[in-house]
C-alpha positions in Angstrom: 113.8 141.1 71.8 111.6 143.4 73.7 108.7 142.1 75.2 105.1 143.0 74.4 103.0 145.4 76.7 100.9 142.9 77.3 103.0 140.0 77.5 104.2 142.4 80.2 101.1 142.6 82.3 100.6 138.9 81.8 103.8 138.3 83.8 103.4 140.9 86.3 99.5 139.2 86.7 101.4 135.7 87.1 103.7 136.8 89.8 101.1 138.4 91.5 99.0 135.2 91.7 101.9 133.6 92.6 103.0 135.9 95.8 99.2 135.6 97.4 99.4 131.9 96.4 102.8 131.6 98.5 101.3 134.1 101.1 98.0 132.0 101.7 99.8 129.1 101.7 102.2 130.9 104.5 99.4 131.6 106.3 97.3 128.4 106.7 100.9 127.3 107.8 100.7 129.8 110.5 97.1 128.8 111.3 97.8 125.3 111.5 100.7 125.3 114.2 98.5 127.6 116.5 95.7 124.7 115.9 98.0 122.1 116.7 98.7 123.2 120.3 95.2 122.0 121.1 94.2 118.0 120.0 93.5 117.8 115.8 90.8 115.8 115.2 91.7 112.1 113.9 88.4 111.7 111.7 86.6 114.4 110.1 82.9 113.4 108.1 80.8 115.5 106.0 77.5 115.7 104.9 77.9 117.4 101.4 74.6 119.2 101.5 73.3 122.5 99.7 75.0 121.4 96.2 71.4 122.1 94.4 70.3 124.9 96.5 73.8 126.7 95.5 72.4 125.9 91.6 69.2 127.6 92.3 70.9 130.7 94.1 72.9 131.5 91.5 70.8 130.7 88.6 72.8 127.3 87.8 71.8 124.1 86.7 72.0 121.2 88.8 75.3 119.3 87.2 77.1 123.3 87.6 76.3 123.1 91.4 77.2 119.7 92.0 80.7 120.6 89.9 81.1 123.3 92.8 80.3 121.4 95.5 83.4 119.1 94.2 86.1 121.8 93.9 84.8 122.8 97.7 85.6 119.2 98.4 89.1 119.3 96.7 89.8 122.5 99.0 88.5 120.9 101.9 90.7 118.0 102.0 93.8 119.8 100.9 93.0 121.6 104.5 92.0 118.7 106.6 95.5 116.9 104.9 97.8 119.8 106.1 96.1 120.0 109.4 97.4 116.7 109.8 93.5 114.8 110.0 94.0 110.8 109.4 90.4 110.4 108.3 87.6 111.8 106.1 84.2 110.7 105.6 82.2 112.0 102.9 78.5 111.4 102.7 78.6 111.3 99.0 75.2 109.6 97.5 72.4 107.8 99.8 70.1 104.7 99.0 67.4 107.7 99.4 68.8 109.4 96.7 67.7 107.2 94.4 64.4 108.1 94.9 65.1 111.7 93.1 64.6 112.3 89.7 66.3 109.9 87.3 68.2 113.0 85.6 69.5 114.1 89.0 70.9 110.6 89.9 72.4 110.3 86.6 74.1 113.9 87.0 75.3 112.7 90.5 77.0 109.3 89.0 78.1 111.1 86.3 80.1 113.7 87.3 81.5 111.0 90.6 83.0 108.8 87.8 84.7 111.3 85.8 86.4 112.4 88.8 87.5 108.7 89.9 88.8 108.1 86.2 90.6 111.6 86.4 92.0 110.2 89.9 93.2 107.1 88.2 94.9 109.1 85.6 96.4 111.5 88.1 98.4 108.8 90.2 101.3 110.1 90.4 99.6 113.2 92.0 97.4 111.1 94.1 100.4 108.9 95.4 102.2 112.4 96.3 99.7 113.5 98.5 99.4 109.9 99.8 95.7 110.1 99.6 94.0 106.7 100.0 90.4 106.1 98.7 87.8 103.9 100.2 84.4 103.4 98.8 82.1 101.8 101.4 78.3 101.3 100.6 76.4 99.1 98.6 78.5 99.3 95.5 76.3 96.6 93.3 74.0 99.0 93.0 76.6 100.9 91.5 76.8 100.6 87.0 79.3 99.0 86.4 81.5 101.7 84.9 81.8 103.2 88.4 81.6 100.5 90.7 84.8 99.1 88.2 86.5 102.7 88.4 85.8 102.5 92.8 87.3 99.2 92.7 90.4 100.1 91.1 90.6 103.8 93.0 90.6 101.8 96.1 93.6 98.9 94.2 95.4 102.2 93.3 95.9 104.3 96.3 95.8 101.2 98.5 99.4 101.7 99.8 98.7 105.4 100.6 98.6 106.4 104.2 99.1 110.0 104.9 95.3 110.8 104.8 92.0 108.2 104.2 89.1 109.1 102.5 85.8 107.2 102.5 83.5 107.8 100.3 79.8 106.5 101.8 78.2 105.8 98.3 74.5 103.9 98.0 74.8 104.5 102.0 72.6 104.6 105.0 73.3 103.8 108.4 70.4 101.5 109.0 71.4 99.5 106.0 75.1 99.1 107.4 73.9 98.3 110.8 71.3 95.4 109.8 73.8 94.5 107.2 76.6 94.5 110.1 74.4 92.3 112.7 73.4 89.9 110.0 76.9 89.3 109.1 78.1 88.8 112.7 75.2 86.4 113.1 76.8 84.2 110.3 79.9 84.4 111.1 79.3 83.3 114.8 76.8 80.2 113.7 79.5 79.3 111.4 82.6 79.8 113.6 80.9 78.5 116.8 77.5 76.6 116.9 77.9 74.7 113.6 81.6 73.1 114.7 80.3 72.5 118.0 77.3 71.3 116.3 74.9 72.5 119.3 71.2 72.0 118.1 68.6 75.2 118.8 71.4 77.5 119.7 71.5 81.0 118.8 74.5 83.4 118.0 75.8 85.1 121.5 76.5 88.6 119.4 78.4 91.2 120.5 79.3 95.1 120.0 82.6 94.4 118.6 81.6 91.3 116.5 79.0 93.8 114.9 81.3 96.9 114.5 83.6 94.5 112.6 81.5 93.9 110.0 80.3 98.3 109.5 81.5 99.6 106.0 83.6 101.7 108.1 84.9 99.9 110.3 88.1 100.7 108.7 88.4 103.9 110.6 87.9 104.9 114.2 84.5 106.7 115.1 84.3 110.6 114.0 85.4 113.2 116.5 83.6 116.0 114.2 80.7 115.7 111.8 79.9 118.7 109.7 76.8 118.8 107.8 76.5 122.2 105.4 72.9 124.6 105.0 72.2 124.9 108.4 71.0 121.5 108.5 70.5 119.6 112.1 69.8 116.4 110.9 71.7 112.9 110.0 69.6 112.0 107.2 70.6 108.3 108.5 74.5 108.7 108.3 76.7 106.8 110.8 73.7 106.5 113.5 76.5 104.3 115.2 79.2 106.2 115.1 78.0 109.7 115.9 76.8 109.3 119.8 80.0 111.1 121.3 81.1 113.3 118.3 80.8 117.0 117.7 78.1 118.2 115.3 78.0 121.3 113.8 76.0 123.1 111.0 77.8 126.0 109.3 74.6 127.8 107.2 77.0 128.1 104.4 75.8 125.8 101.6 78.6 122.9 100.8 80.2 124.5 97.9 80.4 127.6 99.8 82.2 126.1 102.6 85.0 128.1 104.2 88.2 127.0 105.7 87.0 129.5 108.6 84.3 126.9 109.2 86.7 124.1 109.7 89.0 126.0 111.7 85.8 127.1 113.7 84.9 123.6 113.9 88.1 122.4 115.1 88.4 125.4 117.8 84.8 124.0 119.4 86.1 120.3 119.2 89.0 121.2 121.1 87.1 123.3 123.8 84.8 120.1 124.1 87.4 117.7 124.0 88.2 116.7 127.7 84.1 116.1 127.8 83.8 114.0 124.6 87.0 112.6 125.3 85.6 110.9 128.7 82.1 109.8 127.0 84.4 107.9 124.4 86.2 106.0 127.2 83.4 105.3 129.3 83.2 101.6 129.3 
C-alpha cells in the first residue's frame, strides 16, 4: 500500500530531526574532548535567576517562565553530565523567597513537586543516567507533599553516582552556617566536655567540625558558580564555599541559557585554574 503524501513528509520531517539530533549530539561530543584536554570542573552551582523576567519579556505568565527555566535546567545538566562534571548545585528556592507574593511561592512549589513526582515515576530513566538527587535546606518548611516527594527522590536515586545534584531548597547561607556552628557546638559539648564532665568549659570549635555539619557538605566546594541576568551578586548562596571559585554572570536570563555559556565558563575556569588551584591549597 502506497503511502500518503503526507504521511510522506512526516517521515522525511522525522528523519530530518533525527540527522541534526545525531549531528548535535556528534558535535558536543567533539566539543567535549577538546574541553577535556584542560581540567573539567568537579562542582558546577547555579543561581537560577531571570525565570520571571523571561515571563515578562515574552508576554508570559509567571508559572510559563518558571516552566522554561526548568527545561533550561534539564539541558543544562544533560551537558554538565557528558562533560563529565561530578557535582551540581542548584539554587532552587531561598528562605527570602518566601517573602514574595503567596501566588508566586505557590507557583514555585508547585511546579518543583510535579517534577520530583514525574522523577519518581521515571526511575528507570533516572537510574540510566545515574543521576542522584539531594535536597539540602530547611525542608520542614517544606508542605508535606513535597518535602515527602524530596525524601523519597533522595531514597530513590541514592545508589546513583555518575552525577550529584543538590537542590538548595528554603536555603540561605547564613542559615546553614549558624545552623553548621550550632551543631558543632553540640556535638563537641556532648562528645567532649560533658564525658569529661569539665565545669565552665566551652566547645574548642573548629573549621572542619563546622564544615561537617553544612547542608552541603556532601560535596567538595564549587570550582564555578554561574548566576544568570547579568547579576553580580550571591543573594546569600554558599558565602562559605565561594571564596576561591570562579563567578561569572552570563546576561542571558536562566531559561535562555546557552551551552556556549557553560563552555565559555569552563574555558575561563581552566585559564584561571593554576591560580584558583593554589588559593584552594593554601593552608
Amino acid at each position: 500500500m502506497k503511502q500518503s503524501y503526507i504521511d510522506m513528509k512526516m517521515d522525511d520531517q522525522n528523519l530530518c530531526s533525527n540527522l541534526f539530533t545525531n549531528l548535535g549530539a556528534f558535535l558536543r561530543k567533539f566539543l567535549w574532548k577538546v574541553l577535556s584536554v584542560g581540567p573539567i570542573p568537579q562542582h558546577i552551582a547555579f543561581i537560577l535567576d531571570g525565570n520571571r523576567r523571561y515571563a515578562q519579556k515574552h508576554k508570559l505568565n509567571n508559572e510559563d517562565g518558571y516552566k522554561a527555566g526548568y527545561e533550561a535546567l534539564l539541558y543544562i545538566l544533560n551537558y554538565c553530565s557528558e562533560l563529565g562534571v561530578k557535582y551540581v548545585t542548584l539554587y532552587a528556592f531561598s528562605l527570602d523567597n518566601y517573602k514574595r507574593n503567596s501566588c508566586d511561592v505557590k507557583c514555585v512549589m508547585d511546579l518543583m513537586l510535579e517534577k520530583t513526582l514525574v522523577l519518581l515515576k521515571e526511575k528507570d530513566l533516572v537510574d540510566r543516567y545515574g543521576v542522584r538527587l539531594i535536597f539540602r535546606g530547611n525542608l520542614k518548611l517544606l508542605s508535606e507533599p513535597m518535602r515527602r516527594a524530596a525524601e523519597n527522590a533522595m531514597v530513590a536515586t541514592a545508589a546513583n553516582n555518575r552525577i550529584v545534584v543538590l537542590v538548595s531548597v528554603a536555603y540561605t547561607s547564613t542559615n546553614e552556617i549558624a545552623r553548621a556552628v550550632q551543631k558543632s557546638c553540640i556535638e563537641k559539648f556532648n562528645t567532649e566536655f560533658h564525658a569529661l564532665k569539665v565545669p565552665n568549659m566551652r566547645p574548642d570549635t573548629n573549621i572542619a567540625d563546622v564544615e561537617k555539619h553544612m547542608f552541603l557538605a556532601a560535596a567538595p566546594d564549587p570550582d564555578i558558580l554561574i548566576r544568570t541576568s547579568g547579576e553580580k551578586r550571591l543573594s546569600n548562596f554558599l558565602l562559605w564555599q565561594t571564596s576561591n571559585c570562579l563567578l561569572y554572570s552570563p546576561a542571558a536570563l536562566w531559561p535562555e541559557i546557552h551551552i556556549w555559556h557553560l563552555v565559555w565558563a569552563i574555558i575561563n575556569y581552566q585559564r584561571l585554574h593554576p591560580y584558583l588551584d593554589k588559593k584552594k591549597n593554601q593552608p
